[in-house]
HTML snippet that shows the backbone in 3Dmol.js (N, CA, C, O; Angstrom):
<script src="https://3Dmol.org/build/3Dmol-min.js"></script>
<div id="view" style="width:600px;height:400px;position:relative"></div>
<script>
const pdb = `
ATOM      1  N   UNK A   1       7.626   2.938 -21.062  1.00  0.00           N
ATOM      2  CA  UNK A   1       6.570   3.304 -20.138  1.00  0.00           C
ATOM      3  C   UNK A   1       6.727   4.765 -19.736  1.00  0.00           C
ATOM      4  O   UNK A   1       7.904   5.113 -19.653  1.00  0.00           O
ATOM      5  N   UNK A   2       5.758   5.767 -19.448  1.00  0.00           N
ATOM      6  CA  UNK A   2       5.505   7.005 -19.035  1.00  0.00           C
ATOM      7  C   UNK A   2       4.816   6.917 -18.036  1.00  0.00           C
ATOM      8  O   UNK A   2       3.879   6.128 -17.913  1.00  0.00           O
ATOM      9  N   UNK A   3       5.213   7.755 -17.158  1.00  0.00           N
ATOM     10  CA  UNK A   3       4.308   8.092 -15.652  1.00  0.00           C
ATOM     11  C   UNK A   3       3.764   9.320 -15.266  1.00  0.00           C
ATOM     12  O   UNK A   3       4.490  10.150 -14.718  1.00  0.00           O
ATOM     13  N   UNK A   4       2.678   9.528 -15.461  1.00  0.00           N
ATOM     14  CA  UNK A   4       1.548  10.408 -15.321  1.00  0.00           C
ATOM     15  C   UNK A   4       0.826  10.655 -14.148  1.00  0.00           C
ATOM     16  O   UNK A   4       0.003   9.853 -13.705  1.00  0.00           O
ATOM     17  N   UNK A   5       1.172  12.032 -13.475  1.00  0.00           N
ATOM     18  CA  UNK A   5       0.897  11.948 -12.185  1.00  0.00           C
ATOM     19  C   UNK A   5      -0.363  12.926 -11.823  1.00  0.00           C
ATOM     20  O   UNK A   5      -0.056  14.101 -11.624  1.00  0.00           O
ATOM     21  N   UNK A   6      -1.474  12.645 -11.736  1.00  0.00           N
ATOM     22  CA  UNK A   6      -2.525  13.809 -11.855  1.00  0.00           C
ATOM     23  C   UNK A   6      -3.067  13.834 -10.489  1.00  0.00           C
ATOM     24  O   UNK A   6      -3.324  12.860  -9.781  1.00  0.00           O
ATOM     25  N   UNK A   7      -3.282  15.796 -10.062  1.00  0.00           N
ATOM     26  CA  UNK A   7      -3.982  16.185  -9.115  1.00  0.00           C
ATOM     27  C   UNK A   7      -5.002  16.291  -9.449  1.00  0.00           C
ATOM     28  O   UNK A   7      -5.221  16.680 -10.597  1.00  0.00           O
ATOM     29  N   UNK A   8      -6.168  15.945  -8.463  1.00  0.00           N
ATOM     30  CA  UNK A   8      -7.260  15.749  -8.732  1.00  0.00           C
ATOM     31  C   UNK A   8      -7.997  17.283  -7.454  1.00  0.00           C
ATOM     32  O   UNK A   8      -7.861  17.172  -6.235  1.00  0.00           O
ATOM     33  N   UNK A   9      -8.677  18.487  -8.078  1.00  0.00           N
ATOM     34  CA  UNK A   9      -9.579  18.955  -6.923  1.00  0.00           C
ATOM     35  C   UNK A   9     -10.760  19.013  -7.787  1.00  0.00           C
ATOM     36  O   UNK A   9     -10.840  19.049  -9.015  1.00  0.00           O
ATOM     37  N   UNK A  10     -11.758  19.014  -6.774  1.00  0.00           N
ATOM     38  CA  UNK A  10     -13.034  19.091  -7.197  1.00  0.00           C
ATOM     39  C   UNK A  10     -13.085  20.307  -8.200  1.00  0.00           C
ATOM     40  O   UNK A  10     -12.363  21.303  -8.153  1.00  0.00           O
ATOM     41  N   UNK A  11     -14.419  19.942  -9.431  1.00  0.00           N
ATOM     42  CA  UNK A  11     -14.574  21.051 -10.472  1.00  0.00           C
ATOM     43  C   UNK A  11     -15.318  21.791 -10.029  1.00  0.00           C
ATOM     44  O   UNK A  11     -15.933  21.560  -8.988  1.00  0.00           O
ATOM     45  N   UNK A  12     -15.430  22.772 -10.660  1.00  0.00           N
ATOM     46  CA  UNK A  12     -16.876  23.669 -10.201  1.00  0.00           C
ATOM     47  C   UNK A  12     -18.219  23.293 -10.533  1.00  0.00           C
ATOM     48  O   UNK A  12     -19.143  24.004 -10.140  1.00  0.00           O
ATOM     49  N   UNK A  13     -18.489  22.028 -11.361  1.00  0.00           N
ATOM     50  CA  UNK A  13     -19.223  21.967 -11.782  1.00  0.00           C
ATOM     51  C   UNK A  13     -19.663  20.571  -9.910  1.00  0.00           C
ATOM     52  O   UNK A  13     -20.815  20.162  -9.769  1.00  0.00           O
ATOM     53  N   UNK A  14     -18.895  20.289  -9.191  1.00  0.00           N
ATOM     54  CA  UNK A  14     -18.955  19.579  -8.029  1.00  0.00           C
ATOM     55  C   UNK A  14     -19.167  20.334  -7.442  1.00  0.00           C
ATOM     56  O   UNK A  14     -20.342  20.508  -7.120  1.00  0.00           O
ATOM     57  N   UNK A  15     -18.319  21.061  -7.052  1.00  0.00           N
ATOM     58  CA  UNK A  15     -18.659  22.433  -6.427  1.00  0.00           C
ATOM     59  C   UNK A  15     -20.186  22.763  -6.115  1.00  0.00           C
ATOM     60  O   UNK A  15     -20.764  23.025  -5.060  1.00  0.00           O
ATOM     61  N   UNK A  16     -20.635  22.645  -7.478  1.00  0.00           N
ATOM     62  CA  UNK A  16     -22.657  23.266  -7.538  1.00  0.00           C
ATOM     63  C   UNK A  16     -23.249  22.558  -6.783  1.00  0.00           C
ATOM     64  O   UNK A  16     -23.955  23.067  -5.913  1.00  0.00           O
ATOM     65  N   UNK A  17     -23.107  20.979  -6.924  1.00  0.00           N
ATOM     66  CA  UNK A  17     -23.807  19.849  -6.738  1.00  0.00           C
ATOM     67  C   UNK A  17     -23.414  19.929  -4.623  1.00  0.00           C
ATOM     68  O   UNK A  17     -24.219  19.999  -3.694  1.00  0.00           O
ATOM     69  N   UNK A  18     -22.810  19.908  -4.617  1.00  0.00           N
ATOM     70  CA  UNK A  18     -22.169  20.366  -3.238  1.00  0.00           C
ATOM     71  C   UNK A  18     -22.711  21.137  -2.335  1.00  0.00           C
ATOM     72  O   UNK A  18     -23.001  20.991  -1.148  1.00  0.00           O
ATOM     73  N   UNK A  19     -22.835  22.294  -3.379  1.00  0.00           N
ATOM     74  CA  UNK A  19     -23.440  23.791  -2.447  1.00  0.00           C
ATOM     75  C   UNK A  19     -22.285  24.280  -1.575  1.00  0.00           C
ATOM     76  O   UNK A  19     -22.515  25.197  -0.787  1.00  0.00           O
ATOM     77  N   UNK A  20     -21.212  23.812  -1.640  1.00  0.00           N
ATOM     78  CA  UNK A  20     -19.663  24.561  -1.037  1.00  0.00           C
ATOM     79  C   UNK A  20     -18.775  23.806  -2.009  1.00  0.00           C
ATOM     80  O   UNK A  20     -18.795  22.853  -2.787  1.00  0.00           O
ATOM     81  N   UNK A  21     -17.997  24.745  -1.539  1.00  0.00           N
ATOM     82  CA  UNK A  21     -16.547  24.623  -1.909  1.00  0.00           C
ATOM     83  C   UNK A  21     -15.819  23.397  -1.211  1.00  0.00           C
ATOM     84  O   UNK A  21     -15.769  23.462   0.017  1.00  0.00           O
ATOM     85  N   UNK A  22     -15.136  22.070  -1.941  1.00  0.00           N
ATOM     86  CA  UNK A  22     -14.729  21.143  -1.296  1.00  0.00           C
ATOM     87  C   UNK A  22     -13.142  21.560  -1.285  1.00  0.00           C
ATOM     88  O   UNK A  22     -12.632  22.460  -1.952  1.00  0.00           O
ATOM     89  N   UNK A  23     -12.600  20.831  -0.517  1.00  0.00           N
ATOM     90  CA  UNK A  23     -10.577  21.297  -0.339  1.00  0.00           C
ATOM     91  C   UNK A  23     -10.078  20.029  -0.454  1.00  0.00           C
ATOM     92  O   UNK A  23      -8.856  19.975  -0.592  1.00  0.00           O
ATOM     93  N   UNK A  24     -10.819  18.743  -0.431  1.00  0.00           N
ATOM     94  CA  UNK A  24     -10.576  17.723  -0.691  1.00  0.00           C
ATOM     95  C   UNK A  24      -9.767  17.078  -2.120  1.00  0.00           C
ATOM     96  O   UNK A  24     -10.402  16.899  -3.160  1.00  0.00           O
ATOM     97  N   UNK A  25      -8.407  16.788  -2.015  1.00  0.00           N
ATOM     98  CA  UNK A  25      -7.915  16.275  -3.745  1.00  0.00           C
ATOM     99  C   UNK A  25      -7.363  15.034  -3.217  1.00  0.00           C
ATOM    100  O   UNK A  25      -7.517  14.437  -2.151  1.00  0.00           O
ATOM    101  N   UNK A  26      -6.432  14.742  -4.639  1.00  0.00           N
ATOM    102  CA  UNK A  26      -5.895  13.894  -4.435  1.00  0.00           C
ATOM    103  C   UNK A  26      -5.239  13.739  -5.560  1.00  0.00           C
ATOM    104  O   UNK A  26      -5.671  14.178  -6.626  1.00  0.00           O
ATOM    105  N   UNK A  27      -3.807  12.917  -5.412  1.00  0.00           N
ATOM    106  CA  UNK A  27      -2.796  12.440  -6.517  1.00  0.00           C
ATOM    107  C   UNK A  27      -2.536  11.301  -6.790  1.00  0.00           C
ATOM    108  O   UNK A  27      -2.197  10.514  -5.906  1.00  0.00           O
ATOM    109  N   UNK A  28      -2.648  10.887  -8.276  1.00  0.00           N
ATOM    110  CA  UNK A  28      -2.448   9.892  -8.373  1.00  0.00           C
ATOM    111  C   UNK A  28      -1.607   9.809  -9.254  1.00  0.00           C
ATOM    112  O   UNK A  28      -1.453  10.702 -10.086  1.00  0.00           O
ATOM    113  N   UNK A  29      -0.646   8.306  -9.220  1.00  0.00           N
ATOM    114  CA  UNK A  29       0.325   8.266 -10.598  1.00  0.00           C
ATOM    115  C   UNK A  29      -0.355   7.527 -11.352  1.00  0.00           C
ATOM    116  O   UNK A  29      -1.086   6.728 -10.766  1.00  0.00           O
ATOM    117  N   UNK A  30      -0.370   7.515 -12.742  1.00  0.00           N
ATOM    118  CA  UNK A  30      -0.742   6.701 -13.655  1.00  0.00           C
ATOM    119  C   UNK A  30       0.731   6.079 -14.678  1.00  0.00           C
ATOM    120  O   UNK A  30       1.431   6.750 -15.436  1.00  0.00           O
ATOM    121  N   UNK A  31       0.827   4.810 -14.397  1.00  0.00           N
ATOM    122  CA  UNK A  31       1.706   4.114 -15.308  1.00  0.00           C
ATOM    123  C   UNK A  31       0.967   4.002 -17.227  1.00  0.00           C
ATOM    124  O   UNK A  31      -0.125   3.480 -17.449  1.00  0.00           O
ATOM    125  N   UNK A  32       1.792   4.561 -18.261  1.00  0.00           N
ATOM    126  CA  UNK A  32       1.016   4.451 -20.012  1.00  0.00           C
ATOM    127  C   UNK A  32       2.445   3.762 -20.492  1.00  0.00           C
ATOM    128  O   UNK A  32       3.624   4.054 -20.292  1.00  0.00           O
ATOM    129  N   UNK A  33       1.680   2.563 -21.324  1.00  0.00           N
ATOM    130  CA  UNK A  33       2.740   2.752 -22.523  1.00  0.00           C
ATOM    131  C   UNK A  33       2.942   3.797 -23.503  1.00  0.00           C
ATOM    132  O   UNK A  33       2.101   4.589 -23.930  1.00  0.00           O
ATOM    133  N   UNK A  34       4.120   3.701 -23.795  1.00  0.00           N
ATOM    134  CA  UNK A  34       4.523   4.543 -24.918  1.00  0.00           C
ATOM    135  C   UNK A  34       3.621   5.137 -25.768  1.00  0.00           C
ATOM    136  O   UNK A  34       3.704   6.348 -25.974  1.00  0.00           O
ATOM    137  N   UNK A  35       2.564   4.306 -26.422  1.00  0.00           N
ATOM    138  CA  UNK A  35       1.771   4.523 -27.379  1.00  0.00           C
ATOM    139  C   UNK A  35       0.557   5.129 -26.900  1.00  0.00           C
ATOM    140  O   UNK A  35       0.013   5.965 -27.622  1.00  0.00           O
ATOM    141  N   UNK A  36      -0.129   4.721 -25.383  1.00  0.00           N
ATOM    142  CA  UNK A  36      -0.671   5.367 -24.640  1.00  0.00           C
ATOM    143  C   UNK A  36      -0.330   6.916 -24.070  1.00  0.00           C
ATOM    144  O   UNK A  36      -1.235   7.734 -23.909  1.00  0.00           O
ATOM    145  N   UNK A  37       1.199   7.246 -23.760  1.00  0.00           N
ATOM    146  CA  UNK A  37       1.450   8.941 -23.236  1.00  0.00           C
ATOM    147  C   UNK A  37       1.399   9.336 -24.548  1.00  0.00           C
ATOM    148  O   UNK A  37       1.019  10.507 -24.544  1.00  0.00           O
ATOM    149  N   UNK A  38       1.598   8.937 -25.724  1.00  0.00           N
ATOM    150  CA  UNK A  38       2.116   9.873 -27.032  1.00  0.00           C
ATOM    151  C   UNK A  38       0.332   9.598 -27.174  1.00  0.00           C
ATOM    152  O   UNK A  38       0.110  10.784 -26.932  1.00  0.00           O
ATOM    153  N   UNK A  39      -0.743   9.155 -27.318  1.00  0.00           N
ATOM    154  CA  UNK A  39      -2.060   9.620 -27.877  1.00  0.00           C
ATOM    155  C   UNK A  39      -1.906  10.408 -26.984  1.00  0.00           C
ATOM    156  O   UNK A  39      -1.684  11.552 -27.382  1.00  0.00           O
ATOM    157  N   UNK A  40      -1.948  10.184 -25.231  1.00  0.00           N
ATOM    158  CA  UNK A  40      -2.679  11.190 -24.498  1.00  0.00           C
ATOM    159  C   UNK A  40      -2.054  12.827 -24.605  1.00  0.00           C
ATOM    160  O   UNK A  40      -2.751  13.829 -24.441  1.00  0.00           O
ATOM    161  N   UNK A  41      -0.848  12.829 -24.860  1.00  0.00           N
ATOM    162  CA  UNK A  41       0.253  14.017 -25.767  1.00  0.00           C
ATOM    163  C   UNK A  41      -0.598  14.821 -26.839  1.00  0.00           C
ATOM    164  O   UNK A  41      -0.965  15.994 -26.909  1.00  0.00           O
ATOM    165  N   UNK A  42      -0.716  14.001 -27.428  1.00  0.00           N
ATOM    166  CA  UNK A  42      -1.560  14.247 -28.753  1.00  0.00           C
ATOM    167  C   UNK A  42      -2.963  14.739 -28.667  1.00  0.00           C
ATOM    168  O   UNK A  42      -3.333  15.734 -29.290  1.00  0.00           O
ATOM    169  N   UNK A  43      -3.619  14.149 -28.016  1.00  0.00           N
ATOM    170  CA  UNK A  43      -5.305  14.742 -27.523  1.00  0.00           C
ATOM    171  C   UNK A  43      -5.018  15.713 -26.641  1.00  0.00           C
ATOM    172  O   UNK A  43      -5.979  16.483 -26.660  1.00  0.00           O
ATOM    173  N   UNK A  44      -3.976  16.194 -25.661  1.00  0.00           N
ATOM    174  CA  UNK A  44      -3.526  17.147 -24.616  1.00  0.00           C
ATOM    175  C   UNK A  44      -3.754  18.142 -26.051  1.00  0.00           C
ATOM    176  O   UNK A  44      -4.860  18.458 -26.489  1.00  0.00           O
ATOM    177  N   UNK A  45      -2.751  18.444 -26.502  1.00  0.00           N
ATOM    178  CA  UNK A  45      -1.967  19.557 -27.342  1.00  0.00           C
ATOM    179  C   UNK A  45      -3.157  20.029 -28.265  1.00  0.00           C
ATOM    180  O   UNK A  45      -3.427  21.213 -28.466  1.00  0.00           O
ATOM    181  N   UNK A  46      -3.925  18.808 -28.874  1.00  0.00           N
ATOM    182  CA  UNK A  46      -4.967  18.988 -29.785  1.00  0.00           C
ATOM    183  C   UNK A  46      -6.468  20.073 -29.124  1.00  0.00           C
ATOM    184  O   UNK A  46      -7.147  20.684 -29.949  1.00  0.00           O
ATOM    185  N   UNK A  47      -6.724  20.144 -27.933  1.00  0.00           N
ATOM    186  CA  UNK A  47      -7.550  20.149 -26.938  1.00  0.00           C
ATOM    187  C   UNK A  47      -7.199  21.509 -26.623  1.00  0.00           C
ATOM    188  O   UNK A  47      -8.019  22.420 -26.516  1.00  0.00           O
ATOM    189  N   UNK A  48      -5.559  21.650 -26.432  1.00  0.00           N
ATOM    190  CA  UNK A  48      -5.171  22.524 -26.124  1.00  0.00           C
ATOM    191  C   UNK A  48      -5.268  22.708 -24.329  1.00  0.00           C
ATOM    192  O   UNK A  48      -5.983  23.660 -24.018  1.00  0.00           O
ATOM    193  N   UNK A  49      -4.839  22.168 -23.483  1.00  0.00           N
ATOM    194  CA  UNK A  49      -5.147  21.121 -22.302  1.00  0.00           C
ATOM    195  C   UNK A  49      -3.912  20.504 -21.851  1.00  0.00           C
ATOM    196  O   UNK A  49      -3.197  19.762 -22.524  1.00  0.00           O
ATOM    197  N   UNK A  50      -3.706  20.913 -20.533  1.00  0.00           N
ATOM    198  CA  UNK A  50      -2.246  19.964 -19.804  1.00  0.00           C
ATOM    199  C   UNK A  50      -2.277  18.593 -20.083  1.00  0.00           C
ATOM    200  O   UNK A  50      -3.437  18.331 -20.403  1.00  0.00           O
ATOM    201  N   UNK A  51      -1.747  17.827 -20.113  1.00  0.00           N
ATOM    202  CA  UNK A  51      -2.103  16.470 -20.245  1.00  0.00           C
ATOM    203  C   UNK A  51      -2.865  15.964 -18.924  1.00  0.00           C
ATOM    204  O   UNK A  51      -3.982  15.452 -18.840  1.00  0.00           O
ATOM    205  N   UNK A  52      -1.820  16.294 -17.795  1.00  0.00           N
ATOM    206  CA  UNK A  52      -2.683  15.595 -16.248  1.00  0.00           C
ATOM    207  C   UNK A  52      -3.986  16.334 -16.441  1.00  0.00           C
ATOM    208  O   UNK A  52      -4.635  15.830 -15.524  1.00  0.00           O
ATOM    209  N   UNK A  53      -4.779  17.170 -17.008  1.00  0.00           N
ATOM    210  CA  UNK A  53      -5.829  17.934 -16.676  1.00  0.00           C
ATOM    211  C   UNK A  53      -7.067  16.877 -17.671  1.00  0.00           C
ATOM    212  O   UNK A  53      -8.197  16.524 -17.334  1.00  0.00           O
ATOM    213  N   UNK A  54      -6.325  16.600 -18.933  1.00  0.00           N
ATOM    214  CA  UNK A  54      -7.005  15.870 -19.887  1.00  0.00           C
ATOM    215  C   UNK A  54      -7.372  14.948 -18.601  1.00  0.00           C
ATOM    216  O   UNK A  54      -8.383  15.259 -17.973  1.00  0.00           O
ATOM    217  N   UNK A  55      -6.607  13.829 -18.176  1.00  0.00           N
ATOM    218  CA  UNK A  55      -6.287  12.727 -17.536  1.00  0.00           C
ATOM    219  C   UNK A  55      -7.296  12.575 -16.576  1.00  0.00           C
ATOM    220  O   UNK A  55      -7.945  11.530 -16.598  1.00  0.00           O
ATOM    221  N   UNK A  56      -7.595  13.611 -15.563  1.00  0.00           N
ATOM    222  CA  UNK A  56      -8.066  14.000 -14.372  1.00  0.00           C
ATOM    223  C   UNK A  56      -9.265  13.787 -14.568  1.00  0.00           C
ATOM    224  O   UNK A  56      -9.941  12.982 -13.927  1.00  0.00           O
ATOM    225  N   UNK A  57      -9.817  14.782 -15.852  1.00  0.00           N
ATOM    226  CA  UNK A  57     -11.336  15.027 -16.710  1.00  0.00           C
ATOM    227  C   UNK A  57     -11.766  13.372 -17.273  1.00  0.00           C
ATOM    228  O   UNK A  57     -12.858  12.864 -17.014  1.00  0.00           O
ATOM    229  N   UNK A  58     -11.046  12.914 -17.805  1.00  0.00           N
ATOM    230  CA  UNK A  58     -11.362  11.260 -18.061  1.00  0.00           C
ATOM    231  C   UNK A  58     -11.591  10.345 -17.148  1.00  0.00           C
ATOM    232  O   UNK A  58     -12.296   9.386 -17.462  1.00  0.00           O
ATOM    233  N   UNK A  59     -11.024  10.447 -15.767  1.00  0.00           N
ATOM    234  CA  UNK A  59     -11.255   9.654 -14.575  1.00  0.00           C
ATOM    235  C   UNK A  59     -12.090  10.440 -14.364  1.00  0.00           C
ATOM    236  O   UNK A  59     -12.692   9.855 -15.265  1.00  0.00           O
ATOM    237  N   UNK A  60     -12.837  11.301 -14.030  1.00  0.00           N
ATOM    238  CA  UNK A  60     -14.067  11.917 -14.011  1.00  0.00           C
ATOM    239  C   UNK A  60     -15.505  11.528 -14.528  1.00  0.00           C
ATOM    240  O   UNK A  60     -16.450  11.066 -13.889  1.00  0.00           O
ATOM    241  N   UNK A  61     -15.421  11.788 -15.626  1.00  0.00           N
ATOM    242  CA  UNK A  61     -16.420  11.320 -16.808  1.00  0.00           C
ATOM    243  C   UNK A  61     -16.473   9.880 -16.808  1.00  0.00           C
ATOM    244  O   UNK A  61     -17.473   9.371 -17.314  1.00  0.00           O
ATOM    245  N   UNK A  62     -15.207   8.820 -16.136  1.00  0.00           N
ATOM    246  CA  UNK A  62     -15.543   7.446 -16.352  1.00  0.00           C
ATOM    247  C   UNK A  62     -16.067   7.048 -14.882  1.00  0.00           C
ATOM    248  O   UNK A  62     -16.782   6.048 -14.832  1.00  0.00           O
ATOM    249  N   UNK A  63     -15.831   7.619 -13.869  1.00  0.00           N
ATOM    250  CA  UNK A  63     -16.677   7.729 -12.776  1.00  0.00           C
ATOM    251  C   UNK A  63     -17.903   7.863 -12.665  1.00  0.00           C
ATOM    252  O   UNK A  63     -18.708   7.152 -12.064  1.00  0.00           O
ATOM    253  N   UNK A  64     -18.096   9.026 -13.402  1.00  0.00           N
ATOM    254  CA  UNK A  64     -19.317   9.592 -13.603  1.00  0.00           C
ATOM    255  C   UNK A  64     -20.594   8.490 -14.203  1.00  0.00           C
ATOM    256  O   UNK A  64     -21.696   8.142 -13.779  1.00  0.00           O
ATOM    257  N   UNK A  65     -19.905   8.234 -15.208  1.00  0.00           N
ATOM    258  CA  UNK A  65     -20.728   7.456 -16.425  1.00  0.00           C
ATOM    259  C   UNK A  65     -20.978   5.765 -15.500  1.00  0.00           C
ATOM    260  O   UNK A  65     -22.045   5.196 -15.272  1.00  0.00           O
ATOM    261  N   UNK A  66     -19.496   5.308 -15.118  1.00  0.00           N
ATOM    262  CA  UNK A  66     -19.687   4.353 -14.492  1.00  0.00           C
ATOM    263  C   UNK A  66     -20.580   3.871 -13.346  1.00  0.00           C
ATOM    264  O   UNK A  66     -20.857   2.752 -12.913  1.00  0.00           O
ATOM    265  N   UNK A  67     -20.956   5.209 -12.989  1.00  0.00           N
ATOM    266  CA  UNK A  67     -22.154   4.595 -11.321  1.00  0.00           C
ATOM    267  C   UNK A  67     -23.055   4.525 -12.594  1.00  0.00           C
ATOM    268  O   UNK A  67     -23.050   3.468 -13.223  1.00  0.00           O
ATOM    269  N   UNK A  68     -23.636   5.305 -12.917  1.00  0.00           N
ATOM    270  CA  UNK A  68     -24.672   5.019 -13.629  1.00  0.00           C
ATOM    271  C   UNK A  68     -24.988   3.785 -14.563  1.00  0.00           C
ATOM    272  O   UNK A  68     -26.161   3.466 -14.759  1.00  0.00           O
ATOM    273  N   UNK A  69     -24.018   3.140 -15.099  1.00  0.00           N
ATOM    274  CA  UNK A  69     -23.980   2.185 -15.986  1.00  0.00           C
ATOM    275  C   UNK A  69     -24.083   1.267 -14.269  1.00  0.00           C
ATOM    276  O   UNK A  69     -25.180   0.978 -13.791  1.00  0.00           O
ATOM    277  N   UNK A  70     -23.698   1.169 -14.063  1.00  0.00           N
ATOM    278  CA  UNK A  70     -23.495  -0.171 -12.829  1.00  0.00           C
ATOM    279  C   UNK A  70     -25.071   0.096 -12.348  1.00  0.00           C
ATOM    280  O   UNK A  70     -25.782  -0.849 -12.691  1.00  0.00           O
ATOM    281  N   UNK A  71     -25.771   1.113 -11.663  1.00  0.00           N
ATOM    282  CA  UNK A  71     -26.846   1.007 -11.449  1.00  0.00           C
ATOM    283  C   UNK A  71     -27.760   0.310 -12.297  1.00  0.00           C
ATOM    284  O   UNK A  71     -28.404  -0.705 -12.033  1.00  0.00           O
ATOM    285  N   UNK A  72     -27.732   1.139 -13.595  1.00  0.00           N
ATOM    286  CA  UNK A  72     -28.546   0.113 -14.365  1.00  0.00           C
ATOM    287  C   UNK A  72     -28.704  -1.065 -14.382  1.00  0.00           C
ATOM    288  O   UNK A  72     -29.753  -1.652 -14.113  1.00  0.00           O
ATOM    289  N   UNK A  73     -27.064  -1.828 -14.889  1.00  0.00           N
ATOM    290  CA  UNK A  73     -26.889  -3.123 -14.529  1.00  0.00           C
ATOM    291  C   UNK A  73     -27.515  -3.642 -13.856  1.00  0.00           C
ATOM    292  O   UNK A  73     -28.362  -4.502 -14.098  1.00  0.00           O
ATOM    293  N   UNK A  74     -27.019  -2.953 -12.360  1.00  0.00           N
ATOM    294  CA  UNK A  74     -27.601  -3.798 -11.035  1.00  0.00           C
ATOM    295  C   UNK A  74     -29.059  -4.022 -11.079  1.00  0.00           C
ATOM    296  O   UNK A  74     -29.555  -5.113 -10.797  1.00  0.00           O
ATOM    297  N   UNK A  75     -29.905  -2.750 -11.516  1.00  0.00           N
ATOM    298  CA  UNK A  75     -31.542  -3.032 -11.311  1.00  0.00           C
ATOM    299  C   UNK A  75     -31.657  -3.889 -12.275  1.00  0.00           C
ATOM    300  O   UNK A  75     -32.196  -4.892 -11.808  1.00  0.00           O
ATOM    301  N   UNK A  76     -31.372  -4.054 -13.673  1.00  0.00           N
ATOM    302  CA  UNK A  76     -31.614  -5.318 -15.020  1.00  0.00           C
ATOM    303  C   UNK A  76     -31.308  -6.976 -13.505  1.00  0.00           C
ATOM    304  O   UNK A  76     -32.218  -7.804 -13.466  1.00  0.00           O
ATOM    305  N   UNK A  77     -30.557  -7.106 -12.897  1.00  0.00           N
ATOM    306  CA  UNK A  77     -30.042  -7.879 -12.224  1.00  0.00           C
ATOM    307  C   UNK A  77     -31.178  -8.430 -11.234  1.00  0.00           C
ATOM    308  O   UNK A  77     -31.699  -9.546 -11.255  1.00  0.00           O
ATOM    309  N   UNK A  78     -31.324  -7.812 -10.728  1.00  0.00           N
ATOM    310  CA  UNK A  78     -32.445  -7.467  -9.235  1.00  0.00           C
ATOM    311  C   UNK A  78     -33.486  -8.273 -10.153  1.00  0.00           C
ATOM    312  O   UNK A  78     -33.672  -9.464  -9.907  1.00  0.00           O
ATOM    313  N   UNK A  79     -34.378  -7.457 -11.530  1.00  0.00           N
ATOM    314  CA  UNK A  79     -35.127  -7.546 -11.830  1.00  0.00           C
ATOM    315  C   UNK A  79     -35.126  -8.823 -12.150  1.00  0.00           C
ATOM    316  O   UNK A  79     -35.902  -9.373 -11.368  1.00  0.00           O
ATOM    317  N   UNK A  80     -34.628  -9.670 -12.951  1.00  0.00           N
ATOM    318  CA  UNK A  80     -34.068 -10.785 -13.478  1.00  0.00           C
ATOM    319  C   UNK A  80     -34.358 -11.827 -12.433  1.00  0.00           C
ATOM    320  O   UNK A  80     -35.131 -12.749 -12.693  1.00  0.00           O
ATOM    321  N   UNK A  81     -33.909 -11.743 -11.538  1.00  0.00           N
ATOM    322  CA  UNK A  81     -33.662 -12.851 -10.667  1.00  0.00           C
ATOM    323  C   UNK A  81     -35.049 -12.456  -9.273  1.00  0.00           C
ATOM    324  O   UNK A  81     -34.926 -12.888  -8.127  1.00  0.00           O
ATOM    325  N   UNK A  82     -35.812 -11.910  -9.558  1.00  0.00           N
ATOM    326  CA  UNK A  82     -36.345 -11.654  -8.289  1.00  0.00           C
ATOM    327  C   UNK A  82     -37.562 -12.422  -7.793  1.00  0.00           C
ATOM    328  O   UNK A  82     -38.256 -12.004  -6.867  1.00  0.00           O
ATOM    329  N   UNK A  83     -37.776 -13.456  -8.381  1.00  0.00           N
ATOM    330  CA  UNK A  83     -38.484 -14.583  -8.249  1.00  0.00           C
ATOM    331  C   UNK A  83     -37.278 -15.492  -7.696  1.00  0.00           C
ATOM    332  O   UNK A  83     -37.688 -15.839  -6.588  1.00  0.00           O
ATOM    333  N   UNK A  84     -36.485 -15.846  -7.814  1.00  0.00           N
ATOM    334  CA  UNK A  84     -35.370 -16.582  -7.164  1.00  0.00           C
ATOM    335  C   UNK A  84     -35.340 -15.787  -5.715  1.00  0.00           C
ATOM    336  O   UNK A  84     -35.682 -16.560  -4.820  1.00  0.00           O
ATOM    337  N   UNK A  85     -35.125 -14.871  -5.380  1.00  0.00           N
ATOM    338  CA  UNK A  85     -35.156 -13.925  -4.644  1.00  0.00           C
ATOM    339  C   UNK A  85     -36.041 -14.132  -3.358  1.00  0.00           C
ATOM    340  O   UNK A  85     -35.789 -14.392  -2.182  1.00  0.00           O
ATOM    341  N   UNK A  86     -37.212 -13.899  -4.102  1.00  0.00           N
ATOM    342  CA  UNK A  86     -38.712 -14.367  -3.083  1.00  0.00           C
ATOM    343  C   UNK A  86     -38.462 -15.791  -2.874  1.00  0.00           C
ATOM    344  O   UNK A  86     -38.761 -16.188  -1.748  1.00  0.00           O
ATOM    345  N   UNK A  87     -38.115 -16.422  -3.466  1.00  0.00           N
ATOM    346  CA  UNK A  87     -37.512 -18.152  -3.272  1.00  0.00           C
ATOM    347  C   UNK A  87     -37.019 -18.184  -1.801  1.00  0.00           C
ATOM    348  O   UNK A  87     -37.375 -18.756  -0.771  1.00  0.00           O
ATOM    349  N   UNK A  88     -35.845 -17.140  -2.234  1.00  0.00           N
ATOM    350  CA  UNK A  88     -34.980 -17.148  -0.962  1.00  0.00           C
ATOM    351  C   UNK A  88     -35.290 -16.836   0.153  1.00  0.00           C
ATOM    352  O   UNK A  88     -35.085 -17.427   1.213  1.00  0.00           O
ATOM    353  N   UNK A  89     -35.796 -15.891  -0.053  1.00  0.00           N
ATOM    354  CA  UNK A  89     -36.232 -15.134   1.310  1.00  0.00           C
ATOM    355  C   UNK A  89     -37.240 -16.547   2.352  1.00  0.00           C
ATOM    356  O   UNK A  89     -37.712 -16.280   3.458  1.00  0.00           O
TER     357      UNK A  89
END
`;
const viewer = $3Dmol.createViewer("view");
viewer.addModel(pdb, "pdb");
viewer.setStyle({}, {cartoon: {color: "spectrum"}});
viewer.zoomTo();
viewer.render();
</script>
């Protein structure tokens, strides 16, 4: 097992969306197997990229991607059932 400890501050590209500058971070450890730190090693070096920075950028992008996928979800959901819904009400 490898332990991967990434600071997290806002990008600049948050920054925009913001309209200031945030001071807000945060650290987290991440527990990888073996086979997990040696890819993320490997995509670091390849990238040319700290590893915690790779790391940071991936919890990012799966954040990112993830509200959006869940929204969707949720409205397919809503939509689906919303005769049950009016039932309820």
């Amino acid at each position: 097992m490898a332990l991967l400890v990434v600071h997290g501050a806002p990008s600049a590209e948050e920054d925009a969306i913001v309209g200031k500058r945030v001071e807000a971070s945060m650290a987290i450890a991440i527990e990888l197997s073996d086979h997990q730190a040696q890819a993320l090693s490997e995509a670091a070096a390849r990238l040319q990229v700290p590893e915690a920075e790779l790391a940071a950028a991936a919890v990012r992008d799966l954040l990112a991607h993830q509200s959006a996928d869940f929204d969707a979800a949720a409205q397919r959901v809503l939509e689906k059932n919303q005769v049950l819904y009016q039932r309820l009400a």
